[in-house]
N, C-alpha and C positions, 0 to 999 in steps of 0.2 A: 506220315505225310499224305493227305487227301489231296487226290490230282484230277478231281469230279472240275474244278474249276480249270482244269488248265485240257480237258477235255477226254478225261482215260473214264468212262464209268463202267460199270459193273457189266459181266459176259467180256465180252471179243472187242473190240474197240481198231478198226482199221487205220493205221498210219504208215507215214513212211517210215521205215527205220533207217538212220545212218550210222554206219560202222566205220573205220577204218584199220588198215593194214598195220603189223609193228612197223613198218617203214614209213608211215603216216597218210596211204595212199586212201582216198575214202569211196565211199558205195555209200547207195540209197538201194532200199527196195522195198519194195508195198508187204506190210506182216501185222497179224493181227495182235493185239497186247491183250494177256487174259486177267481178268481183274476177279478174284472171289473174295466176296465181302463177308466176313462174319460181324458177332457185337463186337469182337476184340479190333477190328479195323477190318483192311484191305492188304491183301497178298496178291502180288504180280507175277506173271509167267508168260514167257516168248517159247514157241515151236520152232526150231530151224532143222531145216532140212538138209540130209549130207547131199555136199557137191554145191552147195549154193557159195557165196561170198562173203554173205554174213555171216553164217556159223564158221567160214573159216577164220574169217576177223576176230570175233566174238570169241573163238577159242585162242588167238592167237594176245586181246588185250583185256580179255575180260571185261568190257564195256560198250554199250548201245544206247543209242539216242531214239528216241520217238518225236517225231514232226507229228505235228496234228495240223491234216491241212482237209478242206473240201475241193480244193482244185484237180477236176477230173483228168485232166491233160497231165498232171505232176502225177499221179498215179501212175497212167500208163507209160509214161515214157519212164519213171526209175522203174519199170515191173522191166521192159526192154529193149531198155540201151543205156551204157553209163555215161552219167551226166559227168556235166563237164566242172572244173574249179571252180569254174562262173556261177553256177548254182549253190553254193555251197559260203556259208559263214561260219567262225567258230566262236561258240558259247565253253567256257570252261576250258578254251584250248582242245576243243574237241569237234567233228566235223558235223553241222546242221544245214538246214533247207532256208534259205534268206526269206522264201517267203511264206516258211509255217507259221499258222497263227500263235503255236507255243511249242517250246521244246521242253523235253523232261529226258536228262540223262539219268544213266541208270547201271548201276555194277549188277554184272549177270553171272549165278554161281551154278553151276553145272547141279540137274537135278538127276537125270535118270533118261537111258536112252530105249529107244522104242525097233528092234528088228522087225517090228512088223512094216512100219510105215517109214525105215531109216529117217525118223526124227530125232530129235533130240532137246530134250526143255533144259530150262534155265529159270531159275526164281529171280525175279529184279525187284534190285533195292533200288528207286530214288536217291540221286544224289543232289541234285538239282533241278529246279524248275524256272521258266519264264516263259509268261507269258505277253505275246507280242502285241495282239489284239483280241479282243473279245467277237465273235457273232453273233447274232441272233439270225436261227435260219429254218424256215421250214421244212419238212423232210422233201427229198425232191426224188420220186422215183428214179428217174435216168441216172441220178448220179451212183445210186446203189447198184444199179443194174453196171452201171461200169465197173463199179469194183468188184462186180459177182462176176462178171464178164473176166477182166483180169487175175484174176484169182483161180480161175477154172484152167485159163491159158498158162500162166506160168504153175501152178502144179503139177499138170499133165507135161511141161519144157522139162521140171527134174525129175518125174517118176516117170512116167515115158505113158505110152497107151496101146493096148491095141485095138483091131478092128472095131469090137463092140465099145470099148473106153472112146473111143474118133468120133464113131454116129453118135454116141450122145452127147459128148461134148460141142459138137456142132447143133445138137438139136436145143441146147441150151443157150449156145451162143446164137443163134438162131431171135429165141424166146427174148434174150436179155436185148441185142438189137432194135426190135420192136418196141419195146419201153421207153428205150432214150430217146429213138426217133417220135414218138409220142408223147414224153415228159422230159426228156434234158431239154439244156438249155444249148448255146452255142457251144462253150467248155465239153459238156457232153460228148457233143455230136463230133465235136474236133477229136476229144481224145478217141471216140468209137471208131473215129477212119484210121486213126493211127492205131488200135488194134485189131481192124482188120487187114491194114497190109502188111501186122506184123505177123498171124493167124489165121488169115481169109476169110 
C-alpha cells in the first residue's frame, strides 16, 4: 500500500498519532512516521518512547492511527494536553482527528528496543487509509519551526535535561521563535503562544 498520496513520504513524515487504551480511552500525540523505500516498496516504522501514552496504548492494542494534518495549533496542543472527545472521530471503530486531512491506521509489531535512548520501534503495516481532502501547500517556514519547536519541548518533558540540555534547548527555542514570528501565519503564532506558556 503507497500512502505518498495520503501524505506519509519517504524519511520522517510529522503527524499526529491517535492511540487508544484497552478500555477504549484515546490520546493524540505529535510522532514522527519513518518511511524507507526500496525497489521492493515501502516499509513503516514509529519510535515511542517509555513513559509516553502511546507506547503504552500501542503495547496494550497493538494499533495506531496517523493524522496527517498542517494545522500548527493541533500539533501543540495534542504535544500538551489531552484533547478532549470532541476532537476525535472514529474511522474503522478506531479513534481519529475530525480535522486530519487523512488518516492511515496501521497494526504495529514490536521490532527491537533501544536502552540507550529508552525507545522502542515498531514496524507498521497499513491497514486502512482515507483520505479526507487533498492540499496543495507551499512549504511555510513557521510552521516547521513549530514542530521543531514542539518536538524539542516534549522530548526533553520524557527524557528530562540538565543544565547544559536547558541553555540549549532554549537557545533553540529561542532560534525556532524567531522564524514563526517572521514566516507563520496566524495558526503559527497561536500555537507558538501556547508553547510558550506551556515551556517559557
Amino acid at each position: 500500500m503507497n500512502l505518498r498520496e495520503a501524505g506519509i513520504g519517504e524519511g520522517i513524515s510529522e503527524v499526529i498519532v491517535t492511540t487508544q487504551s484497552v478500555s477504549g480511552v484515546p490520546n493524540a500525540a505529535p510522532i514522527g512516521i519513518i518511511a524507507i523505500t526500496s525497489e521492493s516498496g515501502s516499509n513503516y516504522f514509529v519510535r515511542l518512547y517509555r513513559g509516553s501514552k502511546t507506547l503504552s496504548n500501542v503495547q496494550q492494542t497493538g494499533k495506531l492511527a496517523a493524522n496527517v494534518t498542517h494545522d500548527a495549533v493541533l500539533f501543540v496542543k495534542a504535544a500538551f494536553e489531552p484533547l478532549t472527545e470532541s476532537w476525535f472521530s472514529l474511522f474503522h471503530s478506531f479513534p481519529v482527528l475530525k480535522g486530519a486531512n487523512s488518516w492511515i491506521l496501521f497494526d504495529c509489531t514490536f521490532r527491537e528496543e533501544s536502552s540507550e535512548s529508552e525507545s522502542f520501534t515498531f514496524q507498521l503495516t497499513p491497514l486502512a487509509v482515507r483520505i479526507n481532502r487533498k492540499e496543495v501547500r507551499a512549504i511555510n517556514r513557521g510552521l516547521n519551526a513549530v514542530i521543531e519547536a514542539a518536538i524539542i519541548a516534549t522530548r526533553n518533558a520524557i527524557v528530562g535535561e540538565d543544565e547544559r540540555d536547558r541553555a540549549e534547548r532554549e537557545r533553540q527555542m529561542a532560534l525556532y521563535a524567531r522564524i514563526v514570528e517572521k514566516c507563520g501565519g496566524s495558526r503559527e503564532k497561536e500555537a507558538l503562544k501556547i508553547l510558550r506558556e506551556r515551556h517559557g
